[in-house]
C-alpha positions in Angstrom: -31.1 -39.1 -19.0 -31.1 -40.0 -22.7 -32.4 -37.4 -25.1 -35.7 -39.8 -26.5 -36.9 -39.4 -22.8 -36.2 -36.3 -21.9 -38.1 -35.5 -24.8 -41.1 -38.2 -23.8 -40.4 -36.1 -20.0 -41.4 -32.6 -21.9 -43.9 -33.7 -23.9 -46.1 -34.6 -20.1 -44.9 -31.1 -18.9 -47.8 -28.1 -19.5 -45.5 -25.7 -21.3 -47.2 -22.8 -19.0 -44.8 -24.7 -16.3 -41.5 -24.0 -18.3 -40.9 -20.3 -17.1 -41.6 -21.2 -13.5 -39.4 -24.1 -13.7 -36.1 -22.3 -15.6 -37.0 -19.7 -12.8 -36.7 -21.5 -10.3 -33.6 -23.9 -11.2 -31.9 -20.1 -11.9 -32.8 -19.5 -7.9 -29.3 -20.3 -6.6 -27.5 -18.2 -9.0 -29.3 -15.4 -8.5 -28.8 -16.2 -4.7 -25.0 -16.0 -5.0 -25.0 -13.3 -7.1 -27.7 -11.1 -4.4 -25.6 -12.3 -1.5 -22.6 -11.0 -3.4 -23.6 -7.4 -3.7 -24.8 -7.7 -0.1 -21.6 -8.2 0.9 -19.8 -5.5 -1.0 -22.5 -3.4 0.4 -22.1 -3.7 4.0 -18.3 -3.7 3.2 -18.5 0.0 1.8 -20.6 0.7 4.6 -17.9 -0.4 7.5 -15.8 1.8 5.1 -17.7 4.4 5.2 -18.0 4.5 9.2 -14.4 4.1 8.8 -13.8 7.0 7.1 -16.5 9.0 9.1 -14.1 7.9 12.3 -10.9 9.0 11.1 -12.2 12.4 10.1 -14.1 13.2 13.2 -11.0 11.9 14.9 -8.6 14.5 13.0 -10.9 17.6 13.8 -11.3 16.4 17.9 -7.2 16.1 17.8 -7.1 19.6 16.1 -9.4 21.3 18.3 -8.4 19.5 21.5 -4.6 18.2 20.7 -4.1 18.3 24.7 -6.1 15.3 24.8 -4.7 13.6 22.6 -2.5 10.0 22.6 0.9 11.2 21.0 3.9 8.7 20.5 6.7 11.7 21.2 6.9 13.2 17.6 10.6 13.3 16.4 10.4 15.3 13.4 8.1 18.3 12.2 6.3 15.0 10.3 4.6 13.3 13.1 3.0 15.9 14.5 1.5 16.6 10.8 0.8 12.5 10.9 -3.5 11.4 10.3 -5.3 8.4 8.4 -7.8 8.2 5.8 -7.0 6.0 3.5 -3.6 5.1 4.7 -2.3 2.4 7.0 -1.3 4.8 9.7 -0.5 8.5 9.3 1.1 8.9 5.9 -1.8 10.9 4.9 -1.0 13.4 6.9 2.6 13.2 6.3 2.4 13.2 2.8 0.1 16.4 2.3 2.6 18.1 4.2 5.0 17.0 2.3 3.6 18.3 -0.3 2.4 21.3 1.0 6.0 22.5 1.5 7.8 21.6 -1.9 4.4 21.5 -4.2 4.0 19.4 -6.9 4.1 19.0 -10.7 2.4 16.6 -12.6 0.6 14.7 -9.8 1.2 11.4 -10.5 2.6 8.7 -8.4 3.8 4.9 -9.0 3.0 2.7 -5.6 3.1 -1.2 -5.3 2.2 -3.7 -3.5 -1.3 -2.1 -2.9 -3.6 -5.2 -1.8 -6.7 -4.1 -2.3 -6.1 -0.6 -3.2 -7.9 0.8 0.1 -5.7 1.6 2.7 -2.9 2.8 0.6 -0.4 5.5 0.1 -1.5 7.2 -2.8 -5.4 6.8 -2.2 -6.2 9.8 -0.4 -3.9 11.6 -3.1 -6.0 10.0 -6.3 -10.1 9.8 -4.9 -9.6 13.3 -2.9 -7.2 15.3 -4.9 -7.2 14.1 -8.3 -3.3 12.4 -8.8 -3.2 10.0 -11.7 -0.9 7.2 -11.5 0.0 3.4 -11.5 -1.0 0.9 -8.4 0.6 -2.9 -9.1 -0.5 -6.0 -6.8 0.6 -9.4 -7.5 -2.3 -11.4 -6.0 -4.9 -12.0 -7.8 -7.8 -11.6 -5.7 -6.5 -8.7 -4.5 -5.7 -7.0 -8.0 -9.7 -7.7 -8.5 -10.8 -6.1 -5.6 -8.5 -3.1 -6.3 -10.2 -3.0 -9.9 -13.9 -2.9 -8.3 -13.2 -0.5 -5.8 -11.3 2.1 -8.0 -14.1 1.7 -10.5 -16.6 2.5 -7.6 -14.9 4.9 -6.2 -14.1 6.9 -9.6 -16.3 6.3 -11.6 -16.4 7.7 -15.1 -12.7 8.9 -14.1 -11.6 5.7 -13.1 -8.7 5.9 -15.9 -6.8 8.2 -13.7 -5.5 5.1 -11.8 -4.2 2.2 -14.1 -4.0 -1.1 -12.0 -1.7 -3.7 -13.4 -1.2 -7.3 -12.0 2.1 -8.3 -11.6 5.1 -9.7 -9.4 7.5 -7.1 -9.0 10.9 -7.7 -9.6 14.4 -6.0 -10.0 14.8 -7.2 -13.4 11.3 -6.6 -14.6 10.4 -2.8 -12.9 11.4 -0.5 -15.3 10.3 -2.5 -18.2 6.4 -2.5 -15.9 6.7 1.2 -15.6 7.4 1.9 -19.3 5.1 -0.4 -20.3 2.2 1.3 -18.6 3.1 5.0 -19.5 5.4 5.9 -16.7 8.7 7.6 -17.4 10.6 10.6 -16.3 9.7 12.6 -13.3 6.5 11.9 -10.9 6.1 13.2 -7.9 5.4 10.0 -5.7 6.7 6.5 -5.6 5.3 4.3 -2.7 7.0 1.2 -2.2 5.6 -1.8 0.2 6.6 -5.1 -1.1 7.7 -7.1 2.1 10.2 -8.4 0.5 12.6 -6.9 -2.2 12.1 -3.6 -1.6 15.7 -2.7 -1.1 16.5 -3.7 -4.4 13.4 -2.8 -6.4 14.3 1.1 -5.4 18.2 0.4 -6.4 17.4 -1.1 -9.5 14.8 1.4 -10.9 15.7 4.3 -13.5 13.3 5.1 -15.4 11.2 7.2 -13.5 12.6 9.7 -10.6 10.2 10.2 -7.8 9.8 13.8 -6.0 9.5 12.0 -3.2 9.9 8.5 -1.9 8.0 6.3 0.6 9.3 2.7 1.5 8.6 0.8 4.5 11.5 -0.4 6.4 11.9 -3.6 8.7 11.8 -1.7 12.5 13.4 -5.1 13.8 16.4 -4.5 12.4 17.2 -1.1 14.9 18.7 1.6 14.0 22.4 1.2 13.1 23.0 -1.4 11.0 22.7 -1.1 7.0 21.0 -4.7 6.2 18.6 -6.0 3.9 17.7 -9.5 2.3 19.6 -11.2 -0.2 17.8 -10.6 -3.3 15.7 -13.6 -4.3 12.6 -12.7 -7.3 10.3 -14.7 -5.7 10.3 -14.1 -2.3 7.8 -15.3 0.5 8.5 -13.6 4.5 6.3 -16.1 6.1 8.5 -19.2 4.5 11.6 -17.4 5.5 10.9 -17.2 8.9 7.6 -18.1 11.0 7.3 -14.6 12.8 7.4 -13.0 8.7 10.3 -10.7 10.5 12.7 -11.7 7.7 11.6 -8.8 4.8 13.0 -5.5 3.1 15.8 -3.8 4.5 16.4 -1.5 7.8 16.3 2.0 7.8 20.0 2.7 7.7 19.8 0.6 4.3 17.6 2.1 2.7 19.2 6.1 4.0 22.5 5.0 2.4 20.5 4.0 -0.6 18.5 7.0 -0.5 22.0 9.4 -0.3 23.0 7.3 -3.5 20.0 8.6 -5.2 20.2 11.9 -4.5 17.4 11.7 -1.4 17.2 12.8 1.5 15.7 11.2 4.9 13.1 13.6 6.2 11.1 11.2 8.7 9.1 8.3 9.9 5.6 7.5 10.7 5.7 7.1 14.4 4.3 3.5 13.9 7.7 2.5 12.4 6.8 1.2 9.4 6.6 3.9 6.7 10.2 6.1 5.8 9.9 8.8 4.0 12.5 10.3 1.5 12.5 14.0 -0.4 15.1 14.7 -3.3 17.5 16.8 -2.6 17.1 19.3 -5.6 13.4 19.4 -4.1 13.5 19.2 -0.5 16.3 22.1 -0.1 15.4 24.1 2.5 11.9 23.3 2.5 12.5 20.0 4.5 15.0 19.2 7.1 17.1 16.1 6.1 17.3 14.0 9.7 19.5 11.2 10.8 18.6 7.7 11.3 18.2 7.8 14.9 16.6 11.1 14.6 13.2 9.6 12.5 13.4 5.9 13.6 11.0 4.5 15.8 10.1 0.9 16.4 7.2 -1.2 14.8 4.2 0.1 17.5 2.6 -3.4 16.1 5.8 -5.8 17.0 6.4 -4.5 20.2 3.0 -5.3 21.1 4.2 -9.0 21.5 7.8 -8.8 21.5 10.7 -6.6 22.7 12.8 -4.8 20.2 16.2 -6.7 21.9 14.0 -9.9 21.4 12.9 -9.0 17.6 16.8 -8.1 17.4 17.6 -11.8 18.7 15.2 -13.4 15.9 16.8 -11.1 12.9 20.2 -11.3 13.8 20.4 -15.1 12.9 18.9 -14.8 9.2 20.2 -14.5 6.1 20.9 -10.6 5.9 23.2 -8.7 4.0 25.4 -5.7 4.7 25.3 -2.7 2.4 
């Protein structure tokens, strides 16, 4: 419409009509914007109930632990295991943790967060006050972290610093300096799904109290293997069933004894391992073997056997250590 007649086009409109009109073209924004916070709404809700669940869960299993569904605990750590905010039981684990060695500055590093709530350090940082880094590569994901920390936080939200970024051997240490984090911490959480074998070897700027990597269950528990390092790095490409990530458990305990750590248990889910330093751990934790803490991905299993996850890893590209 050419500007002479969109003029002519005003000039027959009563100008009492322009507010109603600009209202009502705005109608769809405002619709997007309503249905948005909706949205986010019911989503803190189902996270509320969530929350709710696991807690009322926790004080039923302490008060009637006869009743309860237990996976065999291996180590003094699953029997400690619960969930609120974490995937599985690491909350649990890790407040016991830290209930036997203490802490000191209570700040943590963890990556490869998603969203930022079911994480390893979130019970840690909205509960008990921890300060620290959370990194996540996806965008979407890195917003969503953002927003919910915000929430969650609110005028405190500066305890937790979110960055967005792929990380990388060659670019971790430069990340952690860049962001304020050197020296000791008492928490590093790593869950990658990919490099996390060689993102823990290659970092030396910071040195974690205690360490929490997730290892690849399908791999069993003898052989020291992980991926052949690659910076960008997608499991699902690899491999259809995404079994082709990170490193076994045997890996990552030889790596561990290289850094001074000690192995001192699994989530009974088999996906979390969890690592104390020695000069920490002393005889407050009980270092275990390999076949002592492992235990088998609980979600793999569901649809395949460990011998036929072993048959699917054994043919890709992995690499002794």
């Amino acid at each position: 419409m050419s500007n002479p007649f969109k003029s002519f086009v005003k000039t027959l409109i009563p100008r009492s009509w322009n507010t109603e009109i600009q209202e009502y073209l705005s109608l769809p924004g405002q619709l997007a914007k309503t249905k948005q916070k909706l949205n986010e709404t019911i989503r803190l809700l189902e996270e509320s109930e969530r929350r709710v669940k696991n807690l009322s869960t926790l004080i039923l299993s302490e008060k009637y632990p006869e009743l309860q569904e237990r996976r065999s605990p291996k180590t003094d750590l699953n029997s400690r295991e619960f969930k609120l905010y974490s995937q599985y039981g690491e909350d649990g684990i890790l407040l016991y943790i830290f209930s036997k060695i203490g802490t000191t500055n209570r700040r943590f590093v963890e990556f490869g967060i998603q969203d930022g709530r079911e994480c390893n350090s979130a019970n840690l940082s909205l509960n008990f006050g921890w300060e620290g880094l959370l990194m996540e590569a996806d965008e979407d994901f890195f917003n969503a972290a953002k927003r919910y920390y915000q929430k969650m936080l609110g005028q405190q939200a500066d305890r937790v610093k979110i960055d967005r970024c792929l990380v990388t051997a060659e670019n971790i240490n430069e990340k952690l300096v860049e962001n304020g984090i050197e020296g000791e911490i008492d928490l590093l959480s790593i869950d990658i799904d990919s490099n996390d074998y060689w993102v823990w070897k290659a970092i030396s700027v910071i040195s974690p109290r205690v360490v929490v990597v997730e290892y690849n269950a399908s791999l069993g528990d003898e052989a020291a293997l992980t991926v052949k390092y690659e910076p960008v790095f997608d499991r699902f490409e690899k491999h259809p069933t995404g079994f082709y990530h990170g490193a076994s458990l045997a890996a990552f305990t030889k790596l561990a004894k290289v850094k001074g750590y000690r192995l001192v248990g699994c989530d009974s889910y088999g996906v979390n391992a969890f690592f104390a330093r020695e000069d920490v751990a002393a005889d407050k934790l009980a270092e275990v073997t390999v076949k002592e803490a492992y235990y088998p991905s609980y979600i793999r299993v569901q649809r395949y056997s460990q011998q036929e996850q072993w048959e699917v890893v054994k043919s890709l590209d992995f690499e002794g250590v």
